[in-house]
C-alpha positions in Angstrom: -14.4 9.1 11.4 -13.3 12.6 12.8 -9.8 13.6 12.1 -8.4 15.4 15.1 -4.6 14.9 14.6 -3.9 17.1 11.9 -2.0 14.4 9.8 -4.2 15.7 6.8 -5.1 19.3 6.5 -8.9 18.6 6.5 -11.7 16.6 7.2 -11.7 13.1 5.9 -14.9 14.2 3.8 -12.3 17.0 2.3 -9.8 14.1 1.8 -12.3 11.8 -0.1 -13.3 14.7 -2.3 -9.5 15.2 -3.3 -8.8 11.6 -3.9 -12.5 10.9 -5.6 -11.5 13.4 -8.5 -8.2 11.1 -9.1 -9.9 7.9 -9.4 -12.7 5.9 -11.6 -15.2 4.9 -9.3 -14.1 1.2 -9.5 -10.9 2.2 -8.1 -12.4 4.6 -5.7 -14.6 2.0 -3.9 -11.5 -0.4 -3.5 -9.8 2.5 -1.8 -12.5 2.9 0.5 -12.5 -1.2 1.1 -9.2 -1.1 1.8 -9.8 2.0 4.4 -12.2 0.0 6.1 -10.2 -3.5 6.4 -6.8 -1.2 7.7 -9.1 0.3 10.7 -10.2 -3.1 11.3 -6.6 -4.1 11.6 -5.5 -1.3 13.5 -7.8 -2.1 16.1 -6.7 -5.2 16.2 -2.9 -4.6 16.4 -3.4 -1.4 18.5 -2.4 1.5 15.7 -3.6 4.3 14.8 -6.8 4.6 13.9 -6.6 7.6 11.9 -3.4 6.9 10.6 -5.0 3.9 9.3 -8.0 5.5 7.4 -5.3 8.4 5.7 -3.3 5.6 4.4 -5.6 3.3 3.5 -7.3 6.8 1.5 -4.1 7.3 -0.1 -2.5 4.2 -1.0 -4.1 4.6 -4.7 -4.1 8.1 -5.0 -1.6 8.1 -7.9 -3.0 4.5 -9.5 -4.9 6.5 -12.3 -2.6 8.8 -13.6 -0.4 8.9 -17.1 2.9 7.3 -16.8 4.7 10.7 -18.0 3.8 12.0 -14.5 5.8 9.3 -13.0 8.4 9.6 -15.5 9.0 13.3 -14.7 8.7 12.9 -10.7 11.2 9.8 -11.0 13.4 12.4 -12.3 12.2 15.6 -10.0 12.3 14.1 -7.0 16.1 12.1 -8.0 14.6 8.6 -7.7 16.3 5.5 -8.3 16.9 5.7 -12.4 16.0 1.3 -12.3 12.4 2.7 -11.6 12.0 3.8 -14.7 11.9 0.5 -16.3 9.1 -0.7 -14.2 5.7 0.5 -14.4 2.6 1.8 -13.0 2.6 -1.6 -10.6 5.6 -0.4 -8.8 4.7 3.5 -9.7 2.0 4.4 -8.4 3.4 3.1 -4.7 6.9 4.2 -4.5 6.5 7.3 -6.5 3.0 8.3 -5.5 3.9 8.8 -2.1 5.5 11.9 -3.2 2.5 13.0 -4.7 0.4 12.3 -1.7 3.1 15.0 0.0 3.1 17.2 -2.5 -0.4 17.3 -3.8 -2.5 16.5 -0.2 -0.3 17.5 2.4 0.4 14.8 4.1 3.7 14.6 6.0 3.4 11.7 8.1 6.6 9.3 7.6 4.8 6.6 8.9 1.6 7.1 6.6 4.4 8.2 3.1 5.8 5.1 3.9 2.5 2.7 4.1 1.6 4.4 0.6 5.4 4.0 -0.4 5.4 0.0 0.5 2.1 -1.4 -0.1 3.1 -3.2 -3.3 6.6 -4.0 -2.7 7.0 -4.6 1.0 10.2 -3.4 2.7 12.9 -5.3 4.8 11.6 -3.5 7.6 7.9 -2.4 7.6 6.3 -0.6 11.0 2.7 -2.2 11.9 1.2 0.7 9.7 3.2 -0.3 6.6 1.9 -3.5 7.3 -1.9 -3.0 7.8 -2.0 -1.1 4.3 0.2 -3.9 2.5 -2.5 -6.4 3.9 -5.6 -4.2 3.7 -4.8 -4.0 -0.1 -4.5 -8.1 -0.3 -7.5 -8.9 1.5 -10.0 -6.5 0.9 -13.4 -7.9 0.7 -13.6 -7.6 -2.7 -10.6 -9.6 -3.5 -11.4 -12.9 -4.7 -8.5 -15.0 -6.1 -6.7 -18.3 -5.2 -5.2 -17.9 -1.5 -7.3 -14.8 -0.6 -9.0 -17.3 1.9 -5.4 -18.4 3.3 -4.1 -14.4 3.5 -7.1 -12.9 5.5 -6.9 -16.3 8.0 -3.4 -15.7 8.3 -3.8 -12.1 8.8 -6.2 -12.6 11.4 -3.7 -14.5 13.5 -1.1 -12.8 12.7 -0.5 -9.4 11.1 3.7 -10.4 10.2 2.5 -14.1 9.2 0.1 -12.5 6.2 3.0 -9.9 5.3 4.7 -12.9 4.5 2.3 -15.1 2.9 1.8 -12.4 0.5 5.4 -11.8 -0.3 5.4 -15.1 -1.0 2.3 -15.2 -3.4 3.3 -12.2 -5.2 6.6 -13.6 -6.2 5.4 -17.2 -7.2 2.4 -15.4 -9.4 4.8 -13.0 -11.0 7.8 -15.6 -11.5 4.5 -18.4 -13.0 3.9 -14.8 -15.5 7.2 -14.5 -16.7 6.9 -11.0 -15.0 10.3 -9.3 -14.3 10.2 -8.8 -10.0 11.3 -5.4 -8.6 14.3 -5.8 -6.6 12.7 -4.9 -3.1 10.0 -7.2 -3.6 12.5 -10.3 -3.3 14.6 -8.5 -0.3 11.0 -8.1 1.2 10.3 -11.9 0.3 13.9 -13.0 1.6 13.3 -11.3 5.2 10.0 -12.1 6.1 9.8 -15.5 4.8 12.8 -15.9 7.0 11.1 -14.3 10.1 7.9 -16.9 9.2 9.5 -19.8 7.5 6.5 -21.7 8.3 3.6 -20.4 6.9 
């Protein structure tokens, strides 16, 4: 893919290098799964293609790195101070966005937010916030119970596997005696209202 919108300063080759040097090449090749199943669902719910690929890129940029630079950006950037008894689940999301900004130059709101959202959810989540949240889930790689049920859901439709897996991240954390971050259940409580069958 050619980047022509200038939502990244660069080439996606330039962008690959950048992220590459962030990740172990486990994580990198999951990144670049996950690039490949947002495009696919892009095209199938009529976003941005390129939009797509930078988010999908990006959504892991920050996975790899120590907690202290979460710790300090939590404080830089005036985060919520709750964050900071979570970890690098809810991290590397809703704080690595800003290093995304800061580090990649990317200032797409739309793309910041897919990176932002893609392990919590949010209340409200555009069709790009979506695609990455799903992408992630269902990457071809990912192979655990209900994969199988999120990617035919998914298929049909994109909202309908945003809230299948808001619903199968909170039953697997609750089964783990895992504490929940508090936008994961608002994102839980509004789209398993919006799809109460599914």
């Amino acid at each position: 893919m050619t980047y022509t919108e200038h939502l990244f300063p660069g080439t996606r080759e330039e962008l690959l290098a950048k992220i590459e040097k962030q990740l172990k090449p486990k994580r990198f090749q999951h990144v670049l799964r996950v690039e490949q199943t947002a495009i696919q669902l892009a095209q199938a719910n009529h976003v941005d293609l390129e939009k797509a690929s930078i988010a999908g890129l990006t959504h892991d940029y920050a996975k790899q790195r120590p907690d202290e630079d979460f710790i300090q950006a939590i404080h830089d950037y005036a985060m919520d101070p709750a964050l900071l008894t979570y970890g690098n689940a809810i991290w590397h999301g809703v704080v690595g966005a800003e290093f995304v900004k800061r580090e990649l130059g990317v200032m797409d709101e739309d793309i910041l937010n897919a990176v932002r959202h893609h392990t919590t959810g949010a209340v409200y989540m555009t069709k790009l916030e979506q695609i990455v949240y799903m992408a992630d889930f269902i990457e071809p790689a990912r192979d655990f119970p209900g994969v199988d049920r999120a990617r035919e859901l998914t298929a049909q439709d994109l909202g309908r596997g945003v809230a299948y897996q808001a619903q199968h991240t909170l039953a697997y954390l609750v089964a783990k005696n895992q504490p929940v971050y508090p936008k994961s259940i608002e994102t839980y409580n509004a789209w398993i209202r919006r799809y109460p069958t599914i």
